[in-house]
Structures are given as structure tokens and as C-alpha cells.
N, C-alpha and C positions, 0 to 999 in steps of 0.2 A: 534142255528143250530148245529146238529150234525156230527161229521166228520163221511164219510161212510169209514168201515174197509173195505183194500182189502185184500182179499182171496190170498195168495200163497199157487200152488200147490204143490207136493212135487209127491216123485216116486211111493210112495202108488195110488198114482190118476194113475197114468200109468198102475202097473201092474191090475189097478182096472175094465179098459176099455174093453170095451168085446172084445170077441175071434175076429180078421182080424184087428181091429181096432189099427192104429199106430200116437202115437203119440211123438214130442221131448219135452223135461222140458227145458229151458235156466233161470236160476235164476227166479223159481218158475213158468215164464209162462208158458202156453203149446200151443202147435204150432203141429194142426191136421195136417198128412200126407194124400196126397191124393195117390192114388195106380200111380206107372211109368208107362211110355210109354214102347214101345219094345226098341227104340235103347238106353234110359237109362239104360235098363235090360239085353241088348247087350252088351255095354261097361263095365258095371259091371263086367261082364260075363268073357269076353275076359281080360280087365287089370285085373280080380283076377286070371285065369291063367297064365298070362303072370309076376307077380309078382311072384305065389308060383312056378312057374319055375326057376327065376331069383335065388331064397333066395334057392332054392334045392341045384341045379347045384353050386352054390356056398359053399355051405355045410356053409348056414348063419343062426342065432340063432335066427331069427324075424320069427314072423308069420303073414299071410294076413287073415283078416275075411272081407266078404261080409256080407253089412245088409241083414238082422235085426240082426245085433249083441250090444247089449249093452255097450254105454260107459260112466260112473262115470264119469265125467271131476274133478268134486272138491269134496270135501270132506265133501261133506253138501247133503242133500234130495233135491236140491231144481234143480239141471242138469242133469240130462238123455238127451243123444243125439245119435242117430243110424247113423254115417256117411255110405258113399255106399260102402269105403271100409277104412279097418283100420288097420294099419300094425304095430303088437308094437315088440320092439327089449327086450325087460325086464319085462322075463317072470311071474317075483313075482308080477306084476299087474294084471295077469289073474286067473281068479275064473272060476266056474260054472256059474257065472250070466253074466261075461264077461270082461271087462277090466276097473282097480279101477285105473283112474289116466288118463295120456295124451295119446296117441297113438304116433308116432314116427313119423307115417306118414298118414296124411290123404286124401282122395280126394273126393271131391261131384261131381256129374254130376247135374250138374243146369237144374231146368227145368223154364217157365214164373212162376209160380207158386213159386218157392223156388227160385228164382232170391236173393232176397232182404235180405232172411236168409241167404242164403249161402257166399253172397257176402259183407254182414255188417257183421249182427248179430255174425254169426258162425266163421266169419274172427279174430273178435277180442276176441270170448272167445277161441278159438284155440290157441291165442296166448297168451293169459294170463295164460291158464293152463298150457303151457308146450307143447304143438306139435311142431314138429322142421321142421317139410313140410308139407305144405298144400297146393293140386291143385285144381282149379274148373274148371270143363270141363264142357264146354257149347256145345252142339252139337248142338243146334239151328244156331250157330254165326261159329260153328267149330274152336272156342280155347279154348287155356288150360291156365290160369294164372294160375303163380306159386309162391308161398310165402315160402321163407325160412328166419327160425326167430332163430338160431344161430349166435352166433360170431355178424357181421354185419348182422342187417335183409335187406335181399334182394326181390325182385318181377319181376316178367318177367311175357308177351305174347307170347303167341308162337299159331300160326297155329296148325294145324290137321295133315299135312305136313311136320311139324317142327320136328328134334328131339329134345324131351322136356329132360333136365339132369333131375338124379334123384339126388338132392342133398344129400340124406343120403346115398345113393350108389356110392362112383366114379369112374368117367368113362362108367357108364350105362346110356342109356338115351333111350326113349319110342318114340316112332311114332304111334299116334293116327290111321290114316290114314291107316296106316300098315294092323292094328289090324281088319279095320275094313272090310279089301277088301276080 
């Protein structure tokens, strides 16, 4: 009997997929995105102003991309992954294709769909390459868990309600809730 070879994809298959079509690579699989809701596209919206305001006013050296922005997590063909938003502080990772390495700070807005990536999958390659925050905002549920993976790794819930800290900022912190009235 013959063993069946499996096929890993790599980011060639990505840029391969026709024009609208989006898909993430995690360690050669590929994981089709389905198109977001409005208040996914709303929240994007709102916390990527609410970010490049924050890093302006501050006269800070990070910048915020909203997907579709491309991110390299590892140094192989085999991870493409477009978080909804990506905040990297260390600008010699940024190319024209997009960001070659971990981002600083990430956040997914979950939907049923991307539940299971966002909250395994994406949780644990986020922390293996190097992201130092990672939120998932679920607007279904109206929280925001929060994972920071410096120094001691820490995680928190928080409400919609809640002020959520931005761990890589101190003394700043987000109100979901705020953003969205």
C-alpha cells in the first residue's frame, strides 16, 4: 500500500487565487476567508482610527494596517496570514508586500466562522512567532480577550463596556463600546 503524499501549500497558491478571493496559509494549510459582516467592517474601521490617532498624538514610531494587509509570520513559504488589524513598531519588517516577521500587536474580530482559527489556531502561531498582543474581539458575545505574551504571558476578558489596557501602550486603554455608539 502506498503512503498518499500530502500536498503543502505555500504563498505562491495564495498570490495564485483569483482577483476577490482571500485566503490565510498557517504552516502550508490554507484556510478560505469568507467576505465580513458590516459590524466586523465597522470595528475594523473605528479601532484602526482610533489606533493611528492614538500612535499620531503621541508622535509614536508604530504603524496600524487594516486587512488585507499581508503578514510573513515565519521565515518559510508555508504562513501568510491577513490579521483585521496589525500594528508593528519595527519598521525594517515592512516591505512593499507587507510585514516580514510578527507584528507588535494584533487583533481579530471573530466571527462563527473564524471562531476556532482565531481562538486556537491563530492564538498559538501568534505566540510562537513573536506578537506581544493579541485581542480577539467577538461582537457576537461583546468581548475582547486579551493575550499578552511578554515578560509573564498574561490573558484577560473584558466586556465591550470594559476599558480593555493596551498592553504595549501604558496607560492607554480602549472602550469597545465607546467606539461603537
Amino acid at each position: 500500500m502506498q503512503a498518499q503524499q500530502i500536498t503543502k501549500h505555500t504563498i505562491k497558491d495564495i498570490y495564485a487565487l483569483p482577483d476577490g478571493q482571500r485566503a490565510e496559509l498557517i504552516d502550508g494549510d490554507m484556510y478560505m476567508m469568507s467576505p465580513p459582516s458590516r459590524i466586523h467592517q465597522r470595528l475594523v474601521s473605528e479601532l484602526n482610527i482610533l489606533i493611528g490617532t492614538h500612535i499620531k498624538s503621541n508622535h509614536g514610531e508604530c504603524e496600524v494596517y487594516p486587512a488585507p494587509f499581508a503578514v510573513f509570520l515565519n521565515a518559510d513559504s508555508h504562513t501568510y496570514v491577513e490579521p483585521d488589524l496589525s500594528v508593528i513598531c519595527d519598521k525594517s519588517k515592512l516591505d512593499d508586500r507587507g510585514c516580514n516577521g510578527a507584528p507588535d500587536w494584533v487583533i481579530e474580530i471573530v466571527s462563527p466562522s473564524s471562531q476556532r482559527m482565531d481562538c486556537l489556531v491563530k492564538l498559538l502561531k501568534y505566540r510562537d512567532a513573536g506578537v506581544r498582543e493579541y485581542w480577539i474581539v467577538n461582537p457576537e458575545k461583546q468581548t475582547v480577550m486579551t493575550y499578552f505574551f511578554e515578560d509573564e504571558e498574561d490573558s484577560a476578558q473584558f466586556a465591550f463596556t470594559d476599558d480593555v489596557p493596551v498592553h504595549i501602550y501604558d496607560g492607554w486603554s480602549v472602550n469597545i463600546a465607546e467606539l461603537l455608539k
